[in-house]
C-alpha positions as CSV (number, residue, x, y, z in Angstrom):
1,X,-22.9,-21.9,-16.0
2,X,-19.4,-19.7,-17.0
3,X,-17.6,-19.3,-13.5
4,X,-17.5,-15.7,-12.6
5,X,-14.3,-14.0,-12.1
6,X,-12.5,-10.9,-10.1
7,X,-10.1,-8.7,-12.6
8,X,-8.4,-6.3,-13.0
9,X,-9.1,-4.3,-16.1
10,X,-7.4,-1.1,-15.3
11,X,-4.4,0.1,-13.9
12,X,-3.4,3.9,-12.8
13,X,-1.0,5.5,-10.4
14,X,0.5,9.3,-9.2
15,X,4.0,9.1,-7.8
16,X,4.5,13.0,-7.0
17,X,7.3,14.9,-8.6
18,X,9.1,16.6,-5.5
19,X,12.1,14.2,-4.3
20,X,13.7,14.1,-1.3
21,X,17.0,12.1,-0.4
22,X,18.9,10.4,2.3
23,X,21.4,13.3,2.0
24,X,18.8,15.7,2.9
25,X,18.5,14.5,6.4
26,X,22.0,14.7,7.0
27,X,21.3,17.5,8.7
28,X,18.5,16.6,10.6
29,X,18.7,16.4,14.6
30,X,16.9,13.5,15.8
31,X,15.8,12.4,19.0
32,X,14.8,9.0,21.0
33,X,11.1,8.7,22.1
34,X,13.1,9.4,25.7
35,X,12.8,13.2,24.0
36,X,16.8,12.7,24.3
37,X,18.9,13.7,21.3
38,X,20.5,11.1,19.5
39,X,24.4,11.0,20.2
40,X,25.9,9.3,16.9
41,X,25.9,11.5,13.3
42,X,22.6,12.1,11.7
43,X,25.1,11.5,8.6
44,X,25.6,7.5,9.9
45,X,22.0,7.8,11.2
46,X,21.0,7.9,8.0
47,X,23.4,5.6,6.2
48,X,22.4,3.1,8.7
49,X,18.7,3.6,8.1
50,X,19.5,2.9,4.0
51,X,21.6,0.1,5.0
52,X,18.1,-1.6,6.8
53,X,15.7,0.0,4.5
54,X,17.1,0.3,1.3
55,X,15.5,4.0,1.2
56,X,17.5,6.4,-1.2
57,X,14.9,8.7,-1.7
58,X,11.3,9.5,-1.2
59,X,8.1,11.5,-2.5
60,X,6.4,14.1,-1.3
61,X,3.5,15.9,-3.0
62,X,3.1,19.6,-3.6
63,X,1.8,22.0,-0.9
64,X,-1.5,22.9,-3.0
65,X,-1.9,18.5,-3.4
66,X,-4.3,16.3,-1.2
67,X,-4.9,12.9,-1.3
68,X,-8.0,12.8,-3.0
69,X,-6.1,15.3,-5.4
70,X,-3.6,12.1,-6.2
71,X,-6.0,9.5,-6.1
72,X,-8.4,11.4,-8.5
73,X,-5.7,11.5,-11.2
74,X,-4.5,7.9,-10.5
75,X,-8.4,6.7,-10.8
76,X,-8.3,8.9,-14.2
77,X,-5.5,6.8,-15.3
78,X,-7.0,3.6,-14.1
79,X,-10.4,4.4,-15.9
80,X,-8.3,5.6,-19.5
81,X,-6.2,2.1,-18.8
82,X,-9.1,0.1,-18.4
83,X,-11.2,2.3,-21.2
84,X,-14.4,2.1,-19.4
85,X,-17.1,4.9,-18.8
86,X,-17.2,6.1,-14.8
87,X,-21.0,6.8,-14.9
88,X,-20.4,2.4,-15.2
89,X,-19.1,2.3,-11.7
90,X,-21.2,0.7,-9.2
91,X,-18.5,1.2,-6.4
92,X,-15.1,3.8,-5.1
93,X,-13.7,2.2,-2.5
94,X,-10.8,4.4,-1.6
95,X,-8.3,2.9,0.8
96,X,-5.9,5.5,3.1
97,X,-5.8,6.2,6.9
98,X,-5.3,10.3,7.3
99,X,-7.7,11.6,4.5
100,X,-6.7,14.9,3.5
101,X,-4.1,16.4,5.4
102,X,-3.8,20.2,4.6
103,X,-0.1,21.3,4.2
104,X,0.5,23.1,7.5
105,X,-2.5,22.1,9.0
106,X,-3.2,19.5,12.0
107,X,-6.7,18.1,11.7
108,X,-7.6,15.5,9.4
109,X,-10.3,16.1,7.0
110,X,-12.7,12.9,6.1
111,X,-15.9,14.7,5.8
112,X,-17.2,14.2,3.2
113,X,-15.1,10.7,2.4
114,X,-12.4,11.0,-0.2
115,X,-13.8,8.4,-2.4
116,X,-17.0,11.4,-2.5
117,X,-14.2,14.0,-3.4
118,X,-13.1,11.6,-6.3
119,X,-16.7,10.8,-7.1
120,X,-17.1,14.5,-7.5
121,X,-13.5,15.2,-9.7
122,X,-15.0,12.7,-12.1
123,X,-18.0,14.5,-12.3
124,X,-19.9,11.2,-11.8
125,X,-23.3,11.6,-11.9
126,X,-24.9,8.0,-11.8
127,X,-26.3,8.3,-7.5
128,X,-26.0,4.0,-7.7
129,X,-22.4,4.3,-7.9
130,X,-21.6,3.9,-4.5
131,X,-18.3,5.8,-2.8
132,X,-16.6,4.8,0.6
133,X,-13.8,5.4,2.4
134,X,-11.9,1.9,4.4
135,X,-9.6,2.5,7.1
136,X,-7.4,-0.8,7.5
137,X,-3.3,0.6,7.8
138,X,-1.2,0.0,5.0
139,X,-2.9,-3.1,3.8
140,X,-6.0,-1.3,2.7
141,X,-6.3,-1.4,-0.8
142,X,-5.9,-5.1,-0.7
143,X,-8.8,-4.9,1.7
144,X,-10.5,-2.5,-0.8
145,X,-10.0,-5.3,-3.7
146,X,-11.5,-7.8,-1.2
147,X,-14.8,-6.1,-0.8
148,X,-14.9,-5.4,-4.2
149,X,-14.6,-8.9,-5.2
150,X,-16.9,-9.7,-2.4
151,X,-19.7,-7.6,-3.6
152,X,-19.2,-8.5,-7.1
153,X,-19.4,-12.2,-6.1
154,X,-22.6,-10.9,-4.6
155,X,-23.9,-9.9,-7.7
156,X,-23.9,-6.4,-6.2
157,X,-21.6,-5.0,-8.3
158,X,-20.2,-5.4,-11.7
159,X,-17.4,-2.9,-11.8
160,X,-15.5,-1.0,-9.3
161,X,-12.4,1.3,-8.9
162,X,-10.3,0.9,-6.2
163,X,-7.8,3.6,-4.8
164,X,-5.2,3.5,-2.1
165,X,-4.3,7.2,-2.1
166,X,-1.6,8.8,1.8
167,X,0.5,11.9,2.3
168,X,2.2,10.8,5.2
169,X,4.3,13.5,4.2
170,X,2.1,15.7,6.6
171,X,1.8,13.5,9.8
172,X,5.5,12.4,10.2
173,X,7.9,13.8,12.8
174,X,10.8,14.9,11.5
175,X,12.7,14.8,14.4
176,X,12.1,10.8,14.5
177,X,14.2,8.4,12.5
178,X,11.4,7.0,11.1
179,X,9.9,9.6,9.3
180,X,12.4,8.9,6.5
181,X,10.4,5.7,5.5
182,X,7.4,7.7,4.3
183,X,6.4,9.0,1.3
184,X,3.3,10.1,-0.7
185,X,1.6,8.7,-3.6
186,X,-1.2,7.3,-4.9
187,X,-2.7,3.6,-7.1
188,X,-6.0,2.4,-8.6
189,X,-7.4,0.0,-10.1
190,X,-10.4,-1.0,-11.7
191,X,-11.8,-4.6,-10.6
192,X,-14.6,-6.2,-13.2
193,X,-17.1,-9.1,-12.5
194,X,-16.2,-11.2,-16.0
195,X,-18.3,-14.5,-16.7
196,X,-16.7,-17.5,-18.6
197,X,-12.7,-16.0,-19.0
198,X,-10.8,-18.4,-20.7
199,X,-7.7,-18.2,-19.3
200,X,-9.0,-18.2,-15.6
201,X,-8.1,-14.4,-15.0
202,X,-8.7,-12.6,-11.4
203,X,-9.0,-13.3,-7.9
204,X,-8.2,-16.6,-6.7
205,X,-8.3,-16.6,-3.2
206,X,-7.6,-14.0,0.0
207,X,-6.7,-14.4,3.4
208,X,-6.6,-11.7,6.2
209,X,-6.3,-11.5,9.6
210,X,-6.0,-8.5,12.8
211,X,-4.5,-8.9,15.7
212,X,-5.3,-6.0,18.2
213,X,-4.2,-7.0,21.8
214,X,-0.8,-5.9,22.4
215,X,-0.2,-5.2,18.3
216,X,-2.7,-2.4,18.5
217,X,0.1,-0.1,19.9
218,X,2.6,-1.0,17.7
219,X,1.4,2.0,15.0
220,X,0.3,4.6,16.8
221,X,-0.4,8.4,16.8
222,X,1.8,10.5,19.5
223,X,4.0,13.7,20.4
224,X,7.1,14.6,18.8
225,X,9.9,13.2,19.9
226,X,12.3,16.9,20.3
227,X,11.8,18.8,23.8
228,X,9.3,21.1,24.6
229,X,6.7,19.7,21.7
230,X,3.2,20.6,21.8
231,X,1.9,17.3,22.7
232,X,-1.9,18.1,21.0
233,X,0.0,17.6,17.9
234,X,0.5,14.7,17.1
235,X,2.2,12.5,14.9
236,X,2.7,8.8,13.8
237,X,4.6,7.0,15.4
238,X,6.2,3.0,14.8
239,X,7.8,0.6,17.2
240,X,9.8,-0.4,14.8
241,X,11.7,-3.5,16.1
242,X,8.1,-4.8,17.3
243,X,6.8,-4.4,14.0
244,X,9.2,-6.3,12.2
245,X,9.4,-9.1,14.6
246,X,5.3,-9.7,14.3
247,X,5.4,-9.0,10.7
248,X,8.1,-11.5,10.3
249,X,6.0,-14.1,12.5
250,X,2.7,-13.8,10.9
251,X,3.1,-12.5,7.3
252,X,4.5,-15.4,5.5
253,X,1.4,-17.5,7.5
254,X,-0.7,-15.8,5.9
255,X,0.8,-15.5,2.7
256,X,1.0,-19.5,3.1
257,X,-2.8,-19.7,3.9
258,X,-3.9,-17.3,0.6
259,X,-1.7,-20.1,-1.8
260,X,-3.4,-22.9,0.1
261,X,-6.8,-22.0,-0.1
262,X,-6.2,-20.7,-4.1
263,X,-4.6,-24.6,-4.3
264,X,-1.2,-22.9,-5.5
265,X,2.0,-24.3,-5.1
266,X,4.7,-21.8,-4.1
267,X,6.6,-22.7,-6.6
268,X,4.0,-21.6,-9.6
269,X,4.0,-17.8,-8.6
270,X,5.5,-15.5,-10.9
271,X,5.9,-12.6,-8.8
272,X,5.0,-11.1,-5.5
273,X,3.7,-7.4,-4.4
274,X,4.6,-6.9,-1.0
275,X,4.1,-3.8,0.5
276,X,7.1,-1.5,0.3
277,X,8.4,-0.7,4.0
278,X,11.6,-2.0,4.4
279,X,13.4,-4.1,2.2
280,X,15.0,-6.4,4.3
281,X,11.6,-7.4,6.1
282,X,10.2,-7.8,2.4
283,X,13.3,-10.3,2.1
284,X,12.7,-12.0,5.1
285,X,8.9,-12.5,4.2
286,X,10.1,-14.0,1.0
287,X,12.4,-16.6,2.5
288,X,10.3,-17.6,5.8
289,X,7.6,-18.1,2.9
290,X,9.9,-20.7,1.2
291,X,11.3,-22.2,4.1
292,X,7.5,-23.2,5.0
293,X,7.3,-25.2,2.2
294,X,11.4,-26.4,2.9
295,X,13.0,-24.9,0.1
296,X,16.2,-22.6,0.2
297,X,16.6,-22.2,-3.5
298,X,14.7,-18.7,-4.1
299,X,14.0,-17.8,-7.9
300,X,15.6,-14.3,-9.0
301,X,13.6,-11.5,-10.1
302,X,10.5,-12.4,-8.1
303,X,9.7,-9.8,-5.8
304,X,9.7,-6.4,-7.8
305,X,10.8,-3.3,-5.4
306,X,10.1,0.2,-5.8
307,X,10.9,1.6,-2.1
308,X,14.3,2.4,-3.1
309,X,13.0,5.7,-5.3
310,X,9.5,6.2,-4.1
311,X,9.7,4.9,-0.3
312,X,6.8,3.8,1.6
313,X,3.8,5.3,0.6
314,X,1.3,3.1,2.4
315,X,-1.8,2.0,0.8
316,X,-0.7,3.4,-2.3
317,X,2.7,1.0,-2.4
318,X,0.9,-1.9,-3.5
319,X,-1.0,-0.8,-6.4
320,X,1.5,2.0,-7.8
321,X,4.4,-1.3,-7.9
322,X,1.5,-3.0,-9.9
323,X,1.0,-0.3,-12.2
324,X,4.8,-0.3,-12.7
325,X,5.4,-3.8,-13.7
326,X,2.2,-3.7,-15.6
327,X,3.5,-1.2,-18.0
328,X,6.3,-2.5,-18.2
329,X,8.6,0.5,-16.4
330,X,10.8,-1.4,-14.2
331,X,13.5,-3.3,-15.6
332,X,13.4,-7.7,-15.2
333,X,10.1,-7.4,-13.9
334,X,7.1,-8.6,-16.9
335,X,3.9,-9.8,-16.7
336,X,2.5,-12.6,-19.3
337,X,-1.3,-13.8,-19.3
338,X,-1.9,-16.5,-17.0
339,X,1.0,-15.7,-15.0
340,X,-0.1,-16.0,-11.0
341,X,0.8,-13.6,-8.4
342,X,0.9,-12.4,-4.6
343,X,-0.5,-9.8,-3.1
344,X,0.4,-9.2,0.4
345,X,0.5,-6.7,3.2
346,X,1.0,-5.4,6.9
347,X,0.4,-2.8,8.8
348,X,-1.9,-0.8,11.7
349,X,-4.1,-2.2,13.4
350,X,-2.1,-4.6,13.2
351,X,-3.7,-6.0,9.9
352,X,-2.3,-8.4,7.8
353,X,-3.8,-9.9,4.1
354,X,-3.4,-11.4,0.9
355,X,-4.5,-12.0,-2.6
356,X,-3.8,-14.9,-4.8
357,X,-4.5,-13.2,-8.5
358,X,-3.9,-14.8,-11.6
359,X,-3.2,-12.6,-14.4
């Protein structure tokens, strides 16, 4: 009997069009979460936060955008890409953690779900197709492609699209340092169930893990950090150094476990998607992930990076760098059949997981 098969048909993205740089927050007062403002430069604030980041510039989406607004338009894409019908979609599994966030607004609106919203914008009519939202921090589209390979596995599903659509352009404090690492943006996908694929396409393995004892407050929600702030509004918030430290630790272990249980040596993947929050912890991933297996030697050109222009965008980082090197837009970075890659992310919760995909 052909062995069945997780792939990815379709690819789509929406980076939005309004850019904001480091030199606009040159500016910028920022304060400590002691509500205490900070004494050096914002100028050398923020040439130290490029120097650890490698942030030059971000994207925000217009005032009359929502998420489900991007994530409709990358699905569209996705769907053209992939050149299937949507009344053939059997699941929308749309990955974020705000839902829509109205431009000078405060409350969060997930009712109805955002994947119903995008149901709905592509005037689906077929009630079967199933649309739900997943709430798992940055890594949640990964988690979306999980399920969906999961249920197609099941012989639940056939075809799905999944979406990882944020505008953490609307829930970050500007007076924290922080909130120059987020952007907005939005990437989808379409994952098929195909029977007897020749040259072993799809999903391979997947590994994830939470921790939630002390890691549960490392990504919070809380008050602005200038005086005299309203504390019912509230903002996210990131111990950042904590973070990085337990990201550092467990990422690469799980990254390890995904290869193992896919029966991949390291040295056979072509290219890894990390999630785009700071380059230098996307580094260190990189080479704890080698050192495990004792080499020092790391191949060039095999972690493509797109935080530099279009900084961290959440759930939508993964899939939008996908869609890049897919279409070929970013420079020493191709994709061949049969070529086998790494999925891999962290965030809230704190969640960590991968996906060992072959091409």
């Amino acid at each position: 009997m052909p062995q069945l098969r997780t792939v990815i048909t379709g690819t789509g993205s929406y980076i939005p069009p309004h850019i904001k740089t480091n030199k606009d927050f040159a500016e910028q007062d920022f304060y400590g979460e002691d509500h205490q403002k900070i004494a050096a430069p914002s100028a050398e604030i923020v040439e130290k936060f490029k120097d650890i980041t490698g942030i030059e510039e971000r994207r925000y989406v217009g005032n009359e955008f929502k998420s489900s607004d991007m994530g409709l338009i990358a699905a569209k894409h996705a769907i053209d890409d992939a050149g299937v019908d949507p009344e053939t979609i059997d699941q929308i599994i749309v990955a974020h953690n705000f839902g829509n966030v109205l431009k000078n607004t405060i409350q969060s609106d997930s009712v109805p779900s955002l994947a119903s919203h995008i149901k709905s914008g592509l005037g689906i009519r077929n009630p079967n197709c199933v649309a739900y939202d997943v709430l798992f921090g940055c890594p949640g589209w990964i988690l979306g492609v999980t399920q969906a390979d999961a249920f197609i596995k099941a012989g639940l599903a056939k075809r799905c699209l999944v979406i990882g659509t944020e505008t953490l352009s609307r829930v970050i404090d500007h007076f924290d340092r922080d909130s120059m690492i987020f952007s907005d943006g939005a990437g989808a996908t379409i994952i098929e169930g195909v029977e007897g694929d020749e040259q072993g396409r799809g999903i391979m393995a997947a590994s994830m893990q939470s921790h939630c004892v002390d890691e549960v407050n490392y990504i919070t929600m809380g008050q602005s950090y200038v005086p005299g702030a309203d504390p019912s509004v509230r903002y996210i918030k990131m111990k950042g150094r904590k973070v990085y430290e337990y990201a550092i630790k467990n990422v690469p272990l799980a990254m390890k476990a995904c290869l193992e249980k896919a029966g991949v040596d390291i040295t056979e993947v072509k290219k890894f998607f990390l999630h785009q929050a700071n380059e230098k912890m996307d580094e260190g991933f990189i080479k704890a992930l080698f050192k495990l297996y004792g080499i020092k030697e790391i191949p060039k050109n095999i972690m493509p990076m797109s935080i530099h222009k279009l900084g961290n965008s959440s759930v939508a980082t993964i899939p939008t760098l996908y869609d890049l090197v897919s279409r070929g837009e970013l420079d020493e970075h191709h994709l061949q059949p049969g070529d086998i890659v790494l999925f891999a992310s962290v965030g809230a919760g704190m969640n960590i997981n991968a996906i060992c995909y072959r091409v």
